[in-house]
C-alpha positions in Angstrom: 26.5 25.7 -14.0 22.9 25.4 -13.4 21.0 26.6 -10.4 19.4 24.0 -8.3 15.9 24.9 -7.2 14.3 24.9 -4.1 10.6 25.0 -3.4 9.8 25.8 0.0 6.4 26.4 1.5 6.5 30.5 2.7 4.0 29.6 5.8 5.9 26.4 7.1 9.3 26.2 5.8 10.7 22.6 5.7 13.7 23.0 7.4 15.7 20.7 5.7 15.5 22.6 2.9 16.3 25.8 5.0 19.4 24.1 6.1 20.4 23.1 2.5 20.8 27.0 1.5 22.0 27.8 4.8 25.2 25.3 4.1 25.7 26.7 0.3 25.6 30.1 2.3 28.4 29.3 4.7 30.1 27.5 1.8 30.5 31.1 0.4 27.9 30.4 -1.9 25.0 32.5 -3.6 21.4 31.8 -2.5 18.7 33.6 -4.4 16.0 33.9 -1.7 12.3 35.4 -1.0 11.5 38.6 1.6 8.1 40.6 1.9 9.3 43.0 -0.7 11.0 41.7 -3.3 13.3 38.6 -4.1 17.1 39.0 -2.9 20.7 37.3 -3.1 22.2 35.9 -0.1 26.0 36.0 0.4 28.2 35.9 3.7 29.4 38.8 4.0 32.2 38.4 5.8 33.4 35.8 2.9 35.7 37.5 0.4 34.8 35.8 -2.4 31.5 35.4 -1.8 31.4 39.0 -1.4 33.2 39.6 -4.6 31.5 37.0 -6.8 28.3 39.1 -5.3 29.3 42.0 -6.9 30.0 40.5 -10.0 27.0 38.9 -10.5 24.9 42.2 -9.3 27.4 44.2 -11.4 27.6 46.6 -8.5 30.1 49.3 -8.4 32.9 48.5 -5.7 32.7 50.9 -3.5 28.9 50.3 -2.9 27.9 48.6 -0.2 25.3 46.0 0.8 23.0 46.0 3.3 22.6 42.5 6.1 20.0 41.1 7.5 19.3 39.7 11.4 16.3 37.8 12.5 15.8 40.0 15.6 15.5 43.4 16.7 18.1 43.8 19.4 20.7 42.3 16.9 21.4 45.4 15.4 23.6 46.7 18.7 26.0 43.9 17.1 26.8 46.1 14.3 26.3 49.5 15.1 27.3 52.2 17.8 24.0 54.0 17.7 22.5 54.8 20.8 19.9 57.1 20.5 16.0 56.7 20.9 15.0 57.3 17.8 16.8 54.7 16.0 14.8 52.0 18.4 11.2 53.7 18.3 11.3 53.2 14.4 12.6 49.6 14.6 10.0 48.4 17.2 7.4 49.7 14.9 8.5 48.4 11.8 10.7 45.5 12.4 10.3 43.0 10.8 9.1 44.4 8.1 10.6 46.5 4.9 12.5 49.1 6.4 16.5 49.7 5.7 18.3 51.7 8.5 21.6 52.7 7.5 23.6 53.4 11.1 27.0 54.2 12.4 28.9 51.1 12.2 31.1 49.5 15.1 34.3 50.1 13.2 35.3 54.5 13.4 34.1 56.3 10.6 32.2 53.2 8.8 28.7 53.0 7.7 26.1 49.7 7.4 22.7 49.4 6.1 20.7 46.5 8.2 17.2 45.3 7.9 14.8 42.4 9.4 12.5 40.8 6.9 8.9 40.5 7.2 9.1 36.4 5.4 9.2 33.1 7.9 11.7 31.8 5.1 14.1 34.8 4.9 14.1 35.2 8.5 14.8 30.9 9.2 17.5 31.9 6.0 19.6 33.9 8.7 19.5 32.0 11.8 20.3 28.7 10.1 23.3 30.6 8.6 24.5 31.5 11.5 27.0 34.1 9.8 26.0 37.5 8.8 24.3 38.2 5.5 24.7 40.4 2.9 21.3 40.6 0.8 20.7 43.0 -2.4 17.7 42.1 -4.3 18.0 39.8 -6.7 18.4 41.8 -10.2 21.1 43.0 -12.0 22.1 47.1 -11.0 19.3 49.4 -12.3 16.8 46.6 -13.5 13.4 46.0 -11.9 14.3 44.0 -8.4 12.0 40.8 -8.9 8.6 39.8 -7.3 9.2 36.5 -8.2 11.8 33.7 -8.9 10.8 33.6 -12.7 11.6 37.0 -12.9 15.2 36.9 -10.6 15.7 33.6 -12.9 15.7 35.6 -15.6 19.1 37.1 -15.8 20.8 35.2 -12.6 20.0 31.4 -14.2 23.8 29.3 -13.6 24.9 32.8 -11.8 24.2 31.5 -8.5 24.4 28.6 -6.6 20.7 28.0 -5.2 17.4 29.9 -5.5 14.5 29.2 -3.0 11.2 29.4 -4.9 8.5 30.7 -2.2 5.8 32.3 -4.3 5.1 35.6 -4.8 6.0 38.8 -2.7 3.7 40.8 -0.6 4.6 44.4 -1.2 6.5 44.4 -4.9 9.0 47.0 -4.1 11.9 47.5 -2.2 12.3 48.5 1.3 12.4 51.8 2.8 15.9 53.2 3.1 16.0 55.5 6.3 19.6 56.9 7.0 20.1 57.6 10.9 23.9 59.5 9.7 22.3 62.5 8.6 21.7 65.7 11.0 18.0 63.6 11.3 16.8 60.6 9.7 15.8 60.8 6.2 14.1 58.2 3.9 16.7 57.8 1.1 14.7 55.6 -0.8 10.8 55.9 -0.6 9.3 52.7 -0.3 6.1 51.9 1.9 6.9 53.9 4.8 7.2 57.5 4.0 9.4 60.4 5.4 6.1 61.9 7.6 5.9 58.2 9.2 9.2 58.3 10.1 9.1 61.3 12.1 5.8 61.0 13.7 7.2 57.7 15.1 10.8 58.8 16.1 9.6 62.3 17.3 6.9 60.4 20.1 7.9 60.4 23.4 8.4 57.5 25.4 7.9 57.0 28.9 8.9 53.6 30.6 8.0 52.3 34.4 10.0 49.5 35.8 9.6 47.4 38.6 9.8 43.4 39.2 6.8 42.1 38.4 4.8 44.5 36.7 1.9 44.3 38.7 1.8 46.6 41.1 3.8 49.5 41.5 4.4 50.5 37.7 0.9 49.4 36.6 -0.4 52.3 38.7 3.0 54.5 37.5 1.7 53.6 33.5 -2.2 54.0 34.2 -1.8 57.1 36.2 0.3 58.8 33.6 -1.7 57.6 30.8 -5.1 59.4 32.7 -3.4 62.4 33.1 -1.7 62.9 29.3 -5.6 62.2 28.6 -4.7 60.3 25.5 -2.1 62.8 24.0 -0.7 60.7 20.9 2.8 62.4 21.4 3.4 60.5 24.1 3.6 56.2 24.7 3.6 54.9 28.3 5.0 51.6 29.5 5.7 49.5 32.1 7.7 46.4 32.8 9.0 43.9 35.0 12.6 42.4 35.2 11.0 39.6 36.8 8.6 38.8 34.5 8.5 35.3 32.8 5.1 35.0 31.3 1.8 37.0 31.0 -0.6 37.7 34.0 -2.3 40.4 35.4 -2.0 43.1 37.5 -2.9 42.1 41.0 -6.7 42.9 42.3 -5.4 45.2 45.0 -3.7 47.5 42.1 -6.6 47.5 39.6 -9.1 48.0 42.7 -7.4 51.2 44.0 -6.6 52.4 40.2 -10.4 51.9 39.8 -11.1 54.0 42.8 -9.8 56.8 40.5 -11.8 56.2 37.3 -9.0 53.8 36.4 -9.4 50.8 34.9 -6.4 48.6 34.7 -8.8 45.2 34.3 -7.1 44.1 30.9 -3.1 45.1 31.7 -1.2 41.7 31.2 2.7 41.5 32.6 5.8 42.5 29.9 9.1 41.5 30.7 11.5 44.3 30.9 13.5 44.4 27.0 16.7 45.9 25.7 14.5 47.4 23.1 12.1 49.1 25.2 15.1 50.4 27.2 16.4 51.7 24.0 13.8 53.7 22.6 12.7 55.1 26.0 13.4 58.7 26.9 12.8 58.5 30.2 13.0 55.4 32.4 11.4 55.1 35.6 13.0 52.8 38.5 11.1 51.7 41.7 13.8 51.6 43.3 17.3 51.3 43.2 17.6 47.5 42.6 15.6 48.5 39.6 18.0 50.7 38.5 21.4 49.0 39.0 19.7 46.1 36.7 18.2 48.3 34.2 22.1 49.8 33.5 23.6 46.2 33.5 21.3 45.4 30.4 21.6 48.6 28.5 24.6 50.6 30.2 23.9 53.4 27.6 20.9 54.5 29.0 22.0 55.8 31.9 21.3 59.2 31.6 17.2 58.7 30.8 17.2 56.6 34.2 15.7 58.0 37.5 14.4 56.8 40.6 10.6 57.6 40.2 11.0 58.7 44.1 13.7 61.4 43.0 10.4 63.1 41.9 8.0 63.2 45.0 6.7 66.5 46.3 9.5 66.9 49.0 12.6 64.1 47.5 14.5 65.9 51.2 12.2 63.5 53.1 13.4 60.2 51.3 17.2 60.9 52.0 17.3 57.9 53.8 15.1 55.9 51.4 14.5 56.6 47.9 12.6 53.4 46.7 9.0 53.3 46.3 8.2 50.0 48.6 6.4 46.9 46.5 2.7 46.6 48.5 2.6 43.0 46.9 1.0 41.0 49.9 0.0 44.0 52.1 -3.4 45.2 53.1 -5.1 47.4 50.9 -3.9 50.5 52.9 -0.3 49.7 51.8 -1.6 49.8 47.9 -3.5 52.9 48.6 -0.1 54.5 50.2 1.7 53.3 47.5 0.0 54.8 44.8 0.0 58.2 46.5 3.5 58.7 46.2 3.4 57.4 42.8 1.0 59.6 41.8 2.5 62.3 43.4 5.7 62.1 41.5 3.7 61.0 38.1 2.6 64.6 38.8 5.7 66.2 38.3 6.7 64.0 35.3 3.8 65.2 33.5 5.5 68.9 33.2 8.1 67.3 31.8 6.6 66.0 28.2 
């Protein structure tokens, strides 16, 4: 059998083409494919054969295991019971790009290694696919994994079905193997992010302020909190919006009484509230209780990093009755400047906390 070759431009992949190695793919075929790091083979892995005829051609002991890809962050919660912060601070900083997590997987007592590329064709590769994808690099066990498809060529020529030729690789090495099943998570296999990044980036806290539109109330929660840490670079601050749809401002009322305070707020653009940001925040911050309810229906797991930002005023016994901070959208400026006392009041008390 020979190997029918594909080349497709890295920058604009024809999608034609993309569909082509996505059907040899669902077929149960073997795709030899280009990522950021180095070239790999594409198999579905829930395909038996495919998954055995992988093996074979990588030569790869039975009882090791390959890694999958997914085109987006969030996709990982398909395939793994993880639910700590950690795991999501290091994917929003390094996804896509060439980091392996390995992760508790949905079924008891199972493992699974997943990873979002850092290459337009690799990442078209897996949504055309629409299965999930099992993807060593392309080289037999214990050679050199290829840079380029001359070099995979070499040894998998009439081994697999199809091999996309996209150029050259950006990094030349594999990706970073981080395993989240150890007491704490530990590179495995060094590549381009090192053991120090890893827990710089998982041990930073993360503070998240939600309201609906994310231009009033948590804009002053976020810029008030970021003023008082005074830049500390242990801790992130956000805010978001369930509400929000596309990017705009924070309203002239809220960066008028922020700038009151020193404050300038001038450049904050909206950000829809995301299952990621949920996930990697340690403590979320709800306006009110609205807030709340929807932040659990996204991401029920969070529940315990959730609080009403009320729940943490100078005297909560006075807001029995009422524990949401009111939105000032549309009020006179006295209603802003009421609002962000109590905010800053609570932001405060948060402050002890990190």
């Amino acid at each position: 059998m020979k190997t029918k070759v594909l080349t497709i431009n890295s920058a604009l992949p024809e999608p034609d083409k993309i569909a082509e190695a996505a059907r040899v793919i669902r077929r149960g075929g073997l795709v030899v494919f280009p990522t950021e790091t180095v070239y790999g083979i594409a198999a579905d892995s829930n395909n038996p054969k495919a998954m055995e005829r992988l093996k074979k051609v990588k030569r790869r002991a039975q009882d090791k295991p390959f890694s999958i890809l997914v085109a987006q962050r969030g996709i990982i919660d398909n395939y793994s019971s993880y639910t700590q912060p950690n795991l999501y601070k290091l994917i929003d900083k390094y996804w896509p790009g060439p980091l392996t997590v390995i992760v508790p997987a949905k079924e008891e007592g199972a493992t699974i290694g997943v990873r979002m590329p850092d290459h337009t064709i690799a990442l078209r590769l897996v949504e055309e696919s629409g299965c999930t994808i099992a993807a060593p690099s392309a080289n037999i066990e214990g050679k050199k994994p290829p840079v380029n498809l001359h070099e995979a060529m070499v040894d998998l020529e009439g081994q697999v079905d199809l091999a996309i030729d996209g150029g050259g690789v950006e990094f030349g090495v594999s990706s970073t193997i981080v395993d989240f099943t150890k007491e704490k998570p530990t590179v495995i296999r060094d590549g381009g992010i090192t053991q120090p990044d890893v827990d710089r980036t998982i041990n930073k806290k993360c503070v998240l302020f939600v309201c609906t539109g994310n231009s009033c109330r948590s804009v002053m929660a976020e810029y008030l909190l970021k003023a008082k840490l005074k830049g500390r670079p242990d801790v992130e601050v956000l805010s978001a919006g369930t509400n929000v749809f596309f990017k705009t401002p924070a309203s002239q009322e809220t960066i008028a009484v922020l700038k009151q305070r020193g404050i300038d707020a001038s450049g904050h653009q909206s950000t829809p509230l995301g299952r990621i940001m949920l996930r990697k925040s340690d403590l979320i911050f709800a306006m009110t209780r609205v807030h709340r309810s929807q932040i659990l229906d996204r991401v029920p797991p969070v529940e315990k990093r959730v609080y009403l930002l009320k729940e943490f005023a100078s005297d909560p016994r006075s807001f029995e009755t009422d524990m949401d901070v009111p939105d000032p959208i549309g009020q006179p400026r006295a209603a802003y400047e009421e609002c962000m006392l109590t905010i800053d009041e609570a932001v405060g008390k948060i402050v002890d906390l990190l």
